[in-house]
N, CA, C and O of each residue as an XYZ file, in Angstrom:
348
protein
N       7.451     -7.954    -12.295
C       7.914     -6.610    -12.042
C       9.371     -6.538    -12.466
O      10.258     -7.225    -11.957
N       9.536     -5.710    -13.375
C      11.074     -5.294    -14.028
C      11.917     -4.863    -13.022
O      13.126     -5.091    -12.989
N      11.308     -4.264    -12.231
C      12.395     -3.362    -11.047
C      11.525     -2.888    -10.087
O      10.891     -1.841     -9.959
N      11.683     -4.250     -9.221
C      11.103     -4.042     -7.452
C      12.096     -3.405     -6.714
O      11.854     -3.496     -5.511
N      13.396     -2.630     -7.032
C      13.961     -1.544     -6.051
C      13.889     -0.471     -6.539
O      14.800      0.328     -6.323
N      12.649     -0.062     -7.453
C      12.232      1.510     -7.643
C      11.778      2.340     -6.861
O      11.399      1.865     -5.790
N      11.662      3.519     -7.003
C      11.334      4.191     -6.112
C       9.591      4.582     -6.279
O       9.091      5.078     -7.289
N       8.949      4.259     -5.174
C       7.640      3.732     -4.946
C       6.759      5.095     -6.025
O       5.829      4.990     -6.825
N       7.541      6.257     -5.589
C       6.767      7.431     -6.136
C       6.496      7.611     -7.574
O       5.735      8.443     -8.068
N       7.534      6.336     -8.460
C       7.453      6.525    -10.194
C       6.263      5.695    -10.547
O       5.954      5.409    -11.703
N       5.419      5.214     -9.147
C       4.465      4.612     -9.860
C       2.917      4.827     -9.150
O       1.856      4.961     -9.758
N       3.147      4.814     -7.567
C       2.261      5.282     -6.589
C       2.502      6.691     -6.703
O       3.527      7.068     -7.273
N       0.935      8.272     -5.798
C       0.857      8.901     -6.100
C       1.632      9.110     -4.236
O       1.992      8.258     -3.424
N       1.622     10.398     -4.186
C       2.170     10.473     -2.626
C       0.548     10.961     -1.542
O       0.449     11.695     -0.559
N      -0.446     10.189     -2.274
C      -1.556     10.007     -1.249
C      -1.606      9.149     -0.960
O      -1.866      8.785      0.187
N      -1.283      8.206     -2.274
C      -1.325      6.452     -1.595
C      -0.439      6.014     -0.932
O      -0.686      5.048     -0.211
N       0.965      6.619     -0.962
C       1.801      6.285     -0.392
C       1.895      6.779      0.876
O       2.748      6.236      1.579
N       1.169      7.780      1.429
C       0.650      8.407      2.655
C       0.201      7.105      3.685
O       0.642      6.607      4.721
N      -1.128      6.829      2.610
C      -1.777      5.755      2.997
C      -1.646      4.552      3.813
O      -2.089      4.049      4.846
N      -0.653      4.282      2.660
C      -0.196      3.205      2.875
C       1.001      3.222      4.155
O       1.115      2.279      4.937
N       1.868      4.476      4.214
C       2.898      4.669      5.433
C       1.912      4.528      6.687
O       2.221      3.678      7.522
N       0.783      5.266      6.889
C      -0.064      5.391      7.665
C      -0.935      4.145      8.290
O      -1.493      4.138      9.387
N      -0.904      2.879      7.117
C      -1.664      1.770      7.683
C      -0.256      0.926      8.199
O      -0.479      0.136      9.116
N       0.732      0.976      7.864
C       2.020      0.393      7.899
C       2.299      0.857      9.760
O       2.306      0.138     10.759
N       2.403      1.629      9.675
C       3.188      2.299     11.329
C       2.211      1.763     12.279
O       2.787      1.544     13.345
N       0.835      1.429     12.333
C      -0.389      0.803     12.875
C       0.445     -0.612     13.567
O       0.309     -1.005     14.726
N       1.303     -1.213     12.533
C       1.334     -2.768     12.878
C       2.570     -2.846     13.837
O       3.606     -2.181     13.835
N       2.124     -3.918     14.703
C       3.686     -3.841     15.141
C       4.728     -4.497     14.681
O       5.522     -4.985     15.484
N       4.875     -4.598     13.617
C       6.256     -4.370     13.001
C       6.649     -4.020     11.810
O       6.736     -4.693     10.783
N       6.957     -2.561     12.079
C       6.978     -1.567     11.432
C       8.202     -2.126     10.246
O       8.908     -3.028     10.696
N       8.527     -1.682      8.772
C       9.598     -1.650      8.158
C      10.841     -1.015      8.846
O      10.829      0.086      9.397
N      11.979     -1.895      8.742
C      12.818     -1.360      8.898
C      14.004     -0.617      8.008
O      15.062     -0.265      8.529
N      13.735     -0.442      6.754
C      14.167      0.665      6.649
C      13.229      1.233      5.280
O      12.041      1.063      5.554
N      13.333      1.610      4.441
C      12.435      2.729      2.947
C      12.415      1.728      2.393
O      13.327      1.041      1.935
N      10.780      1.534      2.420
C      10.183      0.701      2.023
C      10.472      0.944      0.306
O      10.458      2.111     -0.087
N      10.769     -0.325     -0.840
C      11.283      0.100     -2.369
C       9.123     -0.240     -2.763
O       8.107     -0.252     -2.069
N       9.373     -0.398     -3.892
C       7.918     -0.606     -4.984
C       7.525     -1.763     -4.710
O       6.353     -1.989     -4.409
N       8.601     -2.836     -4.781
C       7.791     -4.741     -4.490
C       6.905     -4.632     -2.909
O       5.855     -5.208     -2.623
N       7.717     -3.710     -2.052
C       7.106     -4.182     -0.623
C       5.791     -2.757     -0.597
O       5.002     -2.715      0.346
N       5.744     -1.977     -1.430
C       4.335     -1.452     -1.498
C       2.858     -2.128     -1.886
O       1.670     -2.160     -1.564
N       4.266     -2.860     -3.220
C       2.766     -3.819     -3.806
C       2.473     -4.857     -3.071
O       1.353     -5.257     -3.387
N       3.041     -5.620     -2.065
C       3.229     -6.718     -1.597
C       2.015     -5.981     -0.055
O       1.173     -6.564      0.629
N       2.431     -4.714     -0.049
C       1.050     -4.219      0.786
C      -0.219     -3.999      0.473
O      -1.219     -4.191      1.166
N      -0.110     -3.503     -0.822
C      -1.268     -3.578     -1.820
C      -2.210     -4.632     -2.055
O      -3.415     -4.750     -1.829
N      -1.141     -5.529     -2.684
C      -2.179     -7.613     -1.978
C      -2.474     -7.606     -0.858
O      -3.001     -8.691     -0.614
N      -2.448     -7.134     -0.196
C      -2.387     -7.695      1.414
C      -3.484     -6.478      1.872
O      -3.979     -6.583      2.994
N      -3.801     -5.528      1.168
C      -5.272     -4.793      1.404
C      -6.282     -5.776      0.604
O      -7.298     -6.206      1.149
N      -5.961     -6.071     -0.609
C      -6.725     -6.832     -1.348
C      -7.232     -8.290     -0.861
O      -8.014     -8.940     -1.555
N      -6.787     -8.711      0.249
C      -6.776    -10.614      0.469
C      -5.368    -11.453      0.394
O      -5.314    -12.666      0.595
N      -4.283    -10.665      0.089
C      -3.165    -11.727     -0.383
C      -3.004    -12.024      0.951
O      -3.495    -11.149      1.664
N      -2.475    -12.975      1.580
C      -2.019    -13.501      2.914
C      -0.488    -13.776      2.937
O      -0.153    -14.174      4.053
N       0.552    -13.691      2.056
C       1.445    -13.378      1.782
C       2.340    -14.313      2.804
O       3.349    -13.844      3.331
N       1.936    -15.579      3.033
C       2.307    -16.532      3.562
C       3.822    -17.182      2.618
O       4.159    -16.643      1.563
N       4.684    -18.519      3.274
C       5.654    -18.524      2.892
C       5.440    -19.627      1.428
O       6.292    -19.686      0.541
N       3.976    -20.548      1.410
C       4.115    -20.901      0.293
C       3.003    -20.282     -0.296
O       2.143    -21.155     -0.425
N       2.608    -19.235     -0.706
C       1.700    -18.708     -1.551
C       2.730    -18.371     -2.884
O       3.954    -18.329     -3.011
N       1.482    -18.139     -3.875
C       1.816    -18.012     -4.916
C       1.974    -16.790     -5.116
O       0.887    -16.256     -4.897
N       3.026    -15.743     -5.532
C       2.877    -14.377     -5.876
C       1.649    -13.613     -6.476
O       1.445    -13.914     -7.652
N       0.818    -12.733     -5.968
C      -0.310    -12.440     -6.116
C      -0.648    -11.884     -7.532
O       0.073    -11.257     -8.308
N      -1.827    -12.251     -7.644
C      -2.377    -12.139     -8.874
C      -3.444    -11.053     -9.221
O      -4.140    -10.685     -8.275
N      -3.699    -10.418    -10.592
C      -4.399     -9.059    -10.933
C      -5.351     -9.029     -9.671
O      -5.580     -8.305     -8.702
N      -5.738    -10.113    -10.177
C      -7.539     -9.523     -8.920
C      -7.434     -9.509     -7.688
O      -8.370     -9.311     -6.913
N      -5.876     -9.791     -7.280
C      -6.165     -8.868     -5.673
C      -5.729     -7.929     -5.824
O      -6.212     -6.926     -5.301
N      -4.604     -7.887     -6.626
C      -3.944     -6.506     -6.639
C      -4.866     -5.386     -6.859
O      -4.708     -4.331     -6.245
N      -5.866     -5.563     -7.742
C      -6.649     -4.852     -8.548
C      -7.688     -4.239     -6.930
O      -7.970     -3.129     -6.477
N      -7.928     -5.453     -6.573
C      -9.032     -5.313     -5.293
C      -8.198     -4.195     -4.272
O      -8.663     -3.150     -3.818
N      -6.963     -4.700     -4.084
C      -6.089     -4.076     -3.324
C      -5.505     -2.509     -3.371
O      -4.910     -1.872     -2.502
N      -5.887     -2.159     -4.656
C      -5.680     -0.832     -4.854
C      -6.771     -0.126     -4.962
O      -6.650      1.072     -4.708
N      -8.138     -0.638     -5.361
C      -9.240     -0.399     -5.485
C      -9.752      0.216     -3.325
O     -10.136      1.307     -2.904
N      -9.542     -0.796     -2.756
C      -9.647     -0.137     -1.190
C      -8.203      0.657     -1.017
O      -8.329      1.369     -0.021
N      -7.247      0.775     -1.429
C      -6.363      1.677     -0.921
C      -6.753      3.536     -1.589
O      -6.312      4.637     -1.262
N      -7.910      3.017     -2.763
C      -7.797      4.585     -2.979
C      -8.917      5.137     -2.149
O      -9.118      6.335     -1.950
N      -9.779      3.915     -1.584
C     -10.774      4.279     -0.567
C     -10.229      5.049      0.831
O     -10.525      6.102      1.394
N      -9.186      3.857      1.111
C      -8.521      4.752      2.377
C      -8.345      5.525      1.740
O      -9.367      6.212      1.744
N      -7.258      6.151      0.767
C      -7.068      7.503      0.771
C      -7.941      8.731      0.716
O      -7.686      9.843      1.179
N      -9.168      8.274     -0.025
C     -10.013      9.613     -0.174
C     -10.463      9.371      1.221
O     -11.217     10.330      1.386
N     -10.479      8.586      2.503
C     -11.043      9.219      3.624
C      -9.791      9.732      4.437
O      -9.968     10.411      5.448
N      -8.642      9.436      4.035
C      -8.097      9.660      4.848
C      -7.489     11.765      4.559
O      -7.057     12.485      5.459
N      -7.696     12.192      3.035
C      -8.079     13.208      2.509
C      -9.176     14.269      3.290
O      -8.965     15.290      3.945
N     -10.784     13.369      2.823
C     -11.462     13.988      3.901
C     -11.340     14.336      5.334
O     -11.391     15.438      5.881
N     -11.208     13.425      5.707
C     -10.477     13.664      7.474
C      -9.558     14.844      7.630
O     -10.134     15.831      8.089
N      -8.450     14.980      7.402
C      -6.986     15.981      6.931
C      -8.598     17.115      6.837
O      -9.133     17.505      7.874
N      -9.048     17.416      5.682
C      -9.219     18.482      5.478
C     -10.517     18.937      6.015
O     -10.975     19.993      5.578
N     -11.244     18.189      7.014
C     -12.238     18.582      7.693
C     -11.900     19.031      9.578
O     -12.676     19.360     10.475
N      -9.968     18.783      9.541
C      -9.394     19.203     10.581
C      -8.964     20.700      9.833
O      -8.799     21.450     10.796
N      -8.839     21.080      9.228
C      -8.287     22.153      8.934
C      -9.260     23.369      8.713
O      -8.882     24.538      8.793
N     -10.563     22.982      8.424
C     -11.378     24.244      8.615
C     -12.898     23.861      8.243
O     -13.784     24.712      8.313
């Protein structure tokens, strides 16, 4: 990654990043402060299987891949939900 202090939105959409704020506030221990792009993706593995332990290896396509693959799942339910409260 060229630049892990980007801003998450030049690359995530602001559903996933919904998402992802939304599975984040769940844990108890929340970020402490705006979360940049490395610690989205670093959540992204970590939907996918990464365990993000202190000697792992920086994660690789196929979780990431896996990892975004269920994050767009959460999002389309978390979409449906939202809009089956609204009418």
């Amino acid at each position: 990654m060229h630049t892990p202090d980007a801003a998450p939105d030049s690359v995530l959409t602001f559903a996933e990043i919904t998402a992802l704020d939304q599975i984040d506030a769940s844990r108890t221990r929340p970020r402490p402060q705006r979360p940049t792009l490395a610690a989205y993706l670093l959540q992204i593995a970590m939907l996918g299987g990464y365990l993000a332990r202190k000697h792992d290896p920086p994660p690789g396509n196929m979780v990431v891949w896996r990892g975004m693959t269920r994050l767009h799942d959460i999002a389309f339910g978390i979409s449906i939900g939202s809009s089956r409260r609204r009418g």
